[in-house]
Each structure stands twice: as C-alpha cells, then as structure tokens.
Phi, psi and omega in degrees: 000329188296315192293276192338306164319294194285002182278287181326313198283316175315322197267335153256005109347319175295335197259329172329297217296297175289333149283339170274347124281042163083346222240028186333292202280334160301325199268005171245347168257015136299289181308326179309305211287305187294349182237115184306181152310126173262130182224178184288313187330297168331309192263346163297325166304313152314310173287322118006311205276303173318268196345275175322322154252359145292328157292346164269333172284329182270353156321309192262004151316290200300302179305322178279028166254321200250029186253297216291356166293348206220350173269186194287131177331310189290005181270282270286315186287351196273328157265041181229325197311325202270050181240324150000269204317273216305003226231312181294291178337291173296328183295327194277333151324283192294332173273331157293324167277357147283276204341281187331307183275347172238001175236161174282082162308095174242158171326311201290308184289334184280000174285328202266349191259321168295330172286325155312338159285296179340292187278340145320314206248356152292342184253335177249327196249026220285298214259338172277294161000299183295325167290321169326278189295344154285349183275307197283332182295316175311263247314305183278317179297304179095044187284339200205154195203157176300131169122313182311145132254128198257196190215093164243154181042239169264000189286134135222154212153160178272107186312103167257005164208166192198077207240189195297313187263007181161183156251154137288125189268158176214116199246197195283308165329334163087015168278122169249147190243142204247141194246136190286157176270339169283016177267350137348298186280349181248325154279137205279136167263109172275147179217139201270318190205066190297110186050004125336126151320281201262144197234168211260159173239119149261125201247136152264167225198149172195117192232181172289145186318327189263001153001159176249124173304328207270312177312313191310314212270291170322318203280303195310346184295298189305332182286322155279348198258315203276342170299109205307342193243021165314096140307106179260010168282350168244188226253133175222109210258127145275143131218156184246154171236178180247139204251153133311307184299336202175199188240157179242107169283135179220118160276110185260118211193150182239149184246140182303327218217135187301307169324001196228005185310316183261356171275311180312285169322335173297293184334319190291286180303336159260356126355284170304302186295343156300336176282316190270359153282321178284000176251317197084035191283127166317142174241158181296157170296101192319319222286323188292309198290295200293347176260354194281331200265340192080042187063008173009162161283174184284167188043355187250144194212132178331083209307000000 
C-alpha cells in the first residue's frame, strides 16, 4: 500500500513539477508517457511483490539468529553482520521491479523522474530519505555492525536489528530502542567492539590511601584470571589513580564473549570483594568522596 501511495503521490508531483515550471501541458504528457497502464494484473503483482518481500526480511531475520545461534561463538557476529547486505539486497530487487513495472525507464522519462524524486522527497519524504541514505553509507563506514556495543546519545546497547530507517538497541534492561540512521550525522557513536567478539570491561575499586597497594593489585589479578568469563588471550591491565579522597583502582579485563559484559563485572566485584574482606583492606572516607564530587548521592560513587 505504501509503494502504491507513493506512485500516486509521484504522479502528482510530476505535474506540480512541471507547472511551476511554466510547462503544464508538456508535463501531463510526460506524465502520461512515464506511467504505464495501471491494470488489476499490475497492482496484483505489486502486491504480491511487497508481500515477498517483507516475508523474505523475515525469513532471513529469523533464519540468521537462528544459524547464529548455533554455530561455534567466533562465527556468530561474521553472520548476524551479513544479514544488512541481504536486506539492502532484497530491498533493491524489489523496487526495480514495481519501478519497472509501473513507469517507462526511457532517458527521457528517467530524467524527469529524478527530478520528480527530488522534490518529493524534499517536500515528503526529507527525514526518512535522510535515515535511508545513512543507512546505506553505515553499510559501508561501518560505525555501528549487528552485534556491536554503541553509545548514541543516551541510548547503549547492543545492535540487534538493523532495518531501512535505523537500528535496534537492546539495552542492559532489556528495553529495545530503536535509532533513526541519521543520527549518525549529528551524534558521536561510541562502539565498544566494533566487530570484535570481545569488549574491554572496565570495573573500578576505590580504597583508602594508606591501603596496602601491591595486595590490592594482586587480589584484582587473581579475580580475573580465576574468573570463568575471562579472555585470556587478551591483555588484564590494573591501573591506579591517585584521588583526594583516596586511590581509585581500575580493572581492564575482556570477557569471551561481549554479551557477558555486566554478569562479567558482577563476578569480577564479587570476587574481589570476598577477597578485599578477608584482608580487612580500608576504604575511603565517603564524607571526603562526596565532597570532592560536589555532594554525590548517598551510596553512589564515581565512575
């Protein structure tokens, strides 16, 4: 129905177009010329053609979640990334054949037909035009990928759909949000592992000055290393800062698998804190943190 709409809207656009250039009667037999017989055969076809393809995104919707589910981890994101391509693929199909089937692509007419998009979609379609075509530049820049974890605006989460007008986020709440692709041109993307299985987790620590540091340092090595959701093929970084209220410890650490990001960091903090009990190791003066912070909340600590 959408295509059908926009065929209508196209042909009158065409004669707009062409009367607010001075040329009305050339321009309805133009239009005339670019838009074939409309017959039921036609519009059964049309219909028909939409039907397939929305059954076909959902077709390979379902089938690549449910292949990426099931092969060995390090396949999953190199198919869930391709599922774009097929989607663009089938979209491109499907719009050259109704093009096809209801306008004359002759020179003449396809000259006339770009100008008639043009100002549709400068006057109707401006801000979905605009998520289209960030989508098709994402395809290629690659800012964001099925699987990744971004950052837009205030949205992070993992990409889990990726359709003509945007993406879908699924965030640690488990609310999925869905984002226009032109936000692209004006907000910065943080992307946590861009096309990587695993993202770096950093967890912070925060004891008293006079702590004992090398211990401190030591329990977080054992926390990570003993921990079942650990890549250890990658690099596990302690670092310290020095604080007014106290010293700030930050644990650098990768998870096999990005998806384990926040069950991973519980594991990591309770680890530790079973460890930093059994030491009796000091903590900073909250009263000092909240002021250095400019009053905090109560229980809340600094990132």
């Amino acid at each position: 129905m959408k295509t059908l709409f926009f065929l209508a809207q196209l042909k009158i656009q065409t004669v707009l177009f062409f009367a607010q250039t001075g040329e009305s009667g050339e321009s309805q037999e133009l239009s005339d010329k670019l838009l074939t017989e409309i017959t039921a055969n036609k519009v059964l076809q049309a219909v028909m053609t939409v039907a397939i393809a929305y059954g076909s995104f959902w077709l390979i919707q379902a089938t690549t979640d449910w292949i990426s589910e099931r092969v060995p981890r390090r396949f999953r994101l190199a198919i869930k990334q391709a599922l774009p391509f097929w989607k663009a693929l089938i979209l491109l199909i499907s719009l050259s054949y109704l093009l096809n089937l209801f306008l004359n692509l002759s020179e003449g007419n396809l000259f006339a037909l770009t100008g008639t998009i043009a100002v549709a979609l400068g006057f109707a379609f401006k801000d979905y035009a605009s998520s289209v075509i960030a989508g098709l530049i994402a395809l290629f820049e690659a800012p964001y990928r099925m699987g990744d974890r971004i950052q837009i605006a205030d949205h992070y989460g993992e990409v889990v759909g990726y359709g003509l007008r945007g993406i879908q986020i699924q965030t640690p709440d488990d609310n999925v949000v869905t984002v226009p692709h032109n936000k692209t041109w004006t907000e910065a993307i943080s992307n946590a592992n861009t096309g990587h299985l695993e993202a770096q987790v950093a967890t912070s620590f925060y004891f008293a000055h006079h702590a004992d540091a090398e211990k401190i340092i030591s329990i977080l090595y054992q926390a990570a290393y003993s921990s079942k959701y650990t890549q250890l093929k990658l690099p596990i970084v302690v670092v310290m800062e020095e604080q007014y209220w106290g010293t700030q410890f930050k644990l650098r650490c990768y998870p096999m698998d990005a998806r384990d990001e926040f069950i991973y960091k519980t594991d990591l903090i309770r680890r530790a804190k079973q460890a930093f009990a059994r030491h009796d190791l000091p903590y900073p003066e909250f009263a000092r943190m909240a002021d250095s912070e400019g009053g905090i909340g109560s229980g809340q600590l600094p990132n």
